[in-house]
C-alpha positions as CSV (number, residue, x, y, z in Angstrom):
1,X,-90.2,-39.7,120.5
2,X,-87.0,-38.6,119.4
3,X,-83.7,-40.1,117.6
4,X,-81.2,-41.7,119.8
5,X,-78.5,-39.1,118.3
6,X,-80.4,-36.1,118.7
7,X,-79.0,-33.3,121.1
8,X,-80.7,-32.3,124.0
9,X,-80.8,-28.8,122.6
10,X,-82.2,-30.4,119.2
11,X,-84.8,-32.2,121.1
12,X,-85.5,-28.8,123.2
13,X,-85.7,-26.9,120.3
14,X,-88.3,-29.7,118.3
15,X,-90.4,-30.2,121.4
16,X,-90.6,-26.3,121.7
17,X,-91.6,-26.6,117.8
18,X,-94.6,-28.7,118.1
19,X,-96.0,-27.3,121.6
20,X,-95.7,-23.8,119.5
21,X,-97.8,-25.4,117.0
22,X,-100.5,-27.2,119.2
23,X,-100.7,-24.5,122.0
24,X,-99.4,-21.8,121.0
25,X,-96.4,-19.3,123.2
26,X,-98.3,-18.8,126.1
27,X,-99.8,-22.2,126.2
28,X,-95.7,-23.6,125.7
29,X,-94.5,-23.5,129.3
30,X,-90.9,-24.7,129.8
31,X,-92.1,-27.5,132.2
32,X,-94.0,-29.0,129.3
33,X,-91.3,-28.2,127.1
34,X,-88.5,-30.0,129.0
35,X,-91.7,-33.0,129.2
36,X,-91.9,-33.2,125.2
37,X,-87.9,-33.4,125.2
38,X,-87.3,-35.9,128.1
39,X,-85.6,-33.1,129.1
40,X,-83.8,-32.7,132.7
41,X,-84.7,-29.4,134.7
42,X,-81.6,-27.3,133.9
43,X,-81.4,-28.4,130.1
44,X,-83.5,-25.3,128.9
45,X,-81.6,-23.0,130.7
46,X,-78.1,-24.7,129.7
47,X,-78.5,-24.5,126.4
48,X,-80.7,-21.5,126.0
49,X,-81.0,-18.0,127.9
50,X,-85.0,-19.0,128.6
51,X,-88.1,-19.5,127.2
52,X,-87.9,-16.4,124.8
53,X,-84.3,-17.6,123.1
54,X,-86.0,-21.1,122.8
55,X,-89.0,-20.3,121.2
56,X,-86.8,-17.9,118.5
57,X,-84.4,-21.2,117.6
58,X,-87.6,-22.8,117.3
59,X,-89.7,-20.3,115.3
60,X,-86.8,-20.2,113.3
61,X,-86.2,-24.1,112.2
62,X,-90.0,-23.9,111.3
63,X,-89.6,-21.3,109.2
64,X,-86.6,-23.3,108.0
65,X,-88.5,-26.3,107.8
66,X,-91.3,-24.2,105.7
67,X,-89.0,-22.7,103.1
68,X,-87.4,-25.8,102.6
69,X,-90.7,-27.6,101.3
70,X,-92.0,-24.4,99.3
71,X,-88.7,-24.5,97.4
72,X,-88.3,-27.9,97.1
73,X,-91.6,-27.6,95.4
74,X,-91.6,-24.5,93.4
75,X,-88.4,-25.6,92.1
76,X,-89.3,-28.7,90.5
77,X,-90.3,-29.6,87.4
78,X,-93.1,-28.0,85.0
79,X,-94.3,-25.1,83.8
80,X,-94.8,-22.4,86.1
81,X,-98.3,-23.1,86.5
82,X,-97.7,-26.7,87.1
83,X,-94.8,-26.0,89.9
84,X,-97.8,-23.1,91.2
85,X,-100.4,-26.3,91.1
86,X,-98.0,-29.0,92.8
87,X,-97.6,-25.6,96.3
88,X,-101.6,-25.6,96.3
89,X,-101.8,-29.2,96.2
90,X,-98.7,-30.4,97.9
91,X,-99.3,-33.3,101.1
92,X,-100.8,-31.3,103.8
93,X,-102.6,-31.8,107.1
94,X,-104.6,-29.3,106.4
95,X,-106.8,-29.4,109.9
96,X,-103.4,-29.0,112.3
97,X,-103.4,-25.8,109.7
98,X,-99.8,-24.2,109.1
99,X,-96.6,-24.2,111.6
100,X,-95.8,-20.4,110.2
101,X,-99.1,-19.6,109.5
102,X,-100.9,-20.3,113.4
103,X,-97.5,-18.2,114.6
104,X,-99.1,-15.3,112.9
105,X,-102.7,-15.8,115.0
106,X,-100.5,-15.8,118.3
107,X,-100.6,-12.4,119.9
108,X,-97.6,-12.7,122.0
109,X,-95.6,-13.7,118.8
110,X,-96.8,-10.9,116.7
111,X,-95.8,-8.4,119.4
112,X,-92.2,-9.3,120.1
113,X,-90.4,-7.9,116.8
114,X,-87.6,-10.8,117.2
115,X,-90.3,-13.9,117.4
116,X,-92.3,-12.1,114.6
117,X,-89.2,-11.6,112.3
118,X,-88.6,-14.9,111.5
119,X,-92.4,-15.9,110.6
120,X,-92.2,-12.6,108.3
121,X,-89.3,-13.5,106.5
122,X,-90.7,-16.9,105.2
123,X,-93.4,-15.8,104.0
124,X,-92.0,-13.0,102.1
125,X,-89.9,-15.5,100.6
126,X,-92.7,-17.7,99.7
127,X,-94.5,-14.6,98.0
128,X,-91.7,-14.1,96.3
129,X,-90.8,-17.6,94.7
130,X,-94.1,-17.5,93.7
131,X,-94.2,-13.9,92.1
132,X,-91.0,-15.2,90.0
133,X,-93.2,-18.0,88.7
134,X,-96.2,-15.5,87.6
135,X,-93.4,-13.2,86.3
136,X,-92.0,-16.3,84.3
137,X,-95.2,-17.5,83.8
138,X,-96.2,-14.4,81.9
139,X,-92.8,-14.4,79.9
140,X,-94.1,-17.6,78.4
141,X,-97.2,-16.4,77.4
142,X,-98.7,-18.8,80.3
143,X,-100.1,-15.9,81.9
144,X,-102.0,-12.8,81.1
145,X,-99.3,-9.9,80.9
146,X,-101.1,-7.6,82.5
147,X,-101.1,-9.7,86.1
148,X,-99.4,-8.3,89.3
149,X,-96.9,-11.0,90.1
150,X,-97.0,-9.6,93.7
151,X,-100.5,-9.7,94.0
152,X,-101.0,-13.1,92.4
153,X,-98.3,-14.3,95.0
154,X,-100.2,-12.7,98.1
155,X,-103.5,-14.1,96.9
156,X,-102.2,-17.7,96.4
157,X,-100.3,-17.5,100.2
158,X,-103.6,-16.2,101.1
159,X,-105.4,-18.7,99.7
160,X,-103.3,-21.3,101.7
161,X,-103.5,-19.8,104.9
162,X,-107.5,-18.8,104.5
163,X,-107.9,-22.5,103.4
164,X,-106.1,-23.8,106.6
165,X,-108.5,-21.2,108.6
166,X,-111.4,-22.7,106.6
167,X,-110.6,-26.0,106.9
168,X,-110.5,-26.0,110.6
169,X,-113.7,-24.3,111.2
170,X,-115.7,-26.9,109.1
171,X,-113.2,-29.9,110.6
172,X,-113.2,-31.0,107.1
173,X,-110.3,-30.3,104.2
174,X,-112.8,-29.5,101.8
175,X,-112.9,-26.4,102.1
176,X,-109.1,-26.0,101.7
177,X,-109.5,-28.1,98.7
178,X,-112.0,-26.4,96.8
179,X,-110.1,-22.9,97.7
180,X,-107.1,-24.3,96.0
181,X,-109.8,-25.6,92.7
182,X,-111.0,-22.4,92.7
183,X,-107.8,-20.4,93.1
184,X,-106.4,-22.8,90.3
185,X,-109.6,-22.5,87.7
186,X,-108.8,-18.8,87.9
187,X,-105.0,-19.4,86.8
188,X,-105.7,-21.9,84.3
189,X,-103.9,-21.2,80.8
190,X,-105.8,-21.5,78.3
């Protein structure tokens, strides 16, 4: 499942990522963590104080991961509407919904201020690579002036993470899809 020349603490760490993901912190139990990793019984424990310390180092590379792909995005090329369009429309599997976003439904991750401060941060900076894009966008006469580049950036995040919820519930991406249409008719230049 994993590369030859991964660490044990890298494969502890990726294993802890997806089990996050599919089952969420209470549903991650370090017997099914060291499982995922191919993992011997005292790896966890050498490389990491316990579950709590894993789970961070892993909340953390997927928030890594997350940021990465936004910027990567919202960097490229185009205007800023165009970078806004190719976020909103960038390859998703939009029925296993969000890594960051399905943190934020996990109760035991939204109450411990350390596990919760990483999922935070990314999406702050999200909002705010995208608020820079309305602000820019509005420099350029793309966008009306009299837009909240703040607000614009929370309702597009929203509009991602609503469409994952969305999506889910009907099993089918459409409704993420046409969230992102609509969302994107609204933004239109013209």
């Amino acid at each position: 499942m994993y590369s030859r020349g991964m660490s044990t603490a890298d494969r502890l760490v990726e294993a802890t990522r997806e089990l996050l993901w599919e089952r969420g912190y209470v549903g991650t139990s370090p017997r099914a963590i060291l499982e995922r990793a191919g993992a011997g019984q005292g790896s966890m424990y050498h490389h990491f104080r316990g579950k709590p310390d894993l789970a961070l180092a892993a909340i953390r590379r997927t928030a890594e991961a997350l940021l990465a792909q936004a910027d990567e995005v919202l960097s490229g090329p185009g205007s800023p509407y165009e970078r806004i369009e190719a976020y909103l429309r960038r390859e998703r599997d939009v029925l296993r919904g969000c890594p960051v976003g399905r943190l934020t439904m996990d109760p035991d991750v939204v109450a411990d201020d350390a596990l919760r401060a990483p999922v935070d941060a990314a999406i702050a900076r999200i909002r705010e690579r995208i608020a820079g894009l309305v602000e820019e966008g509005k420099a350029q006469g793309q966008f009306a002036a009299g837009l909240d580049a703040g607000e614009i950036a929370a309702l597009i995040v929203a509009t991602v993470q609503g469409g994952y919820v969305l999506a889910r519930a009907s099993g089918s991406p459409e409704a993420f899809e046409a969230g992102v249409r609509g969302l994107l008719a609204l933004l239109r230049p013209e």
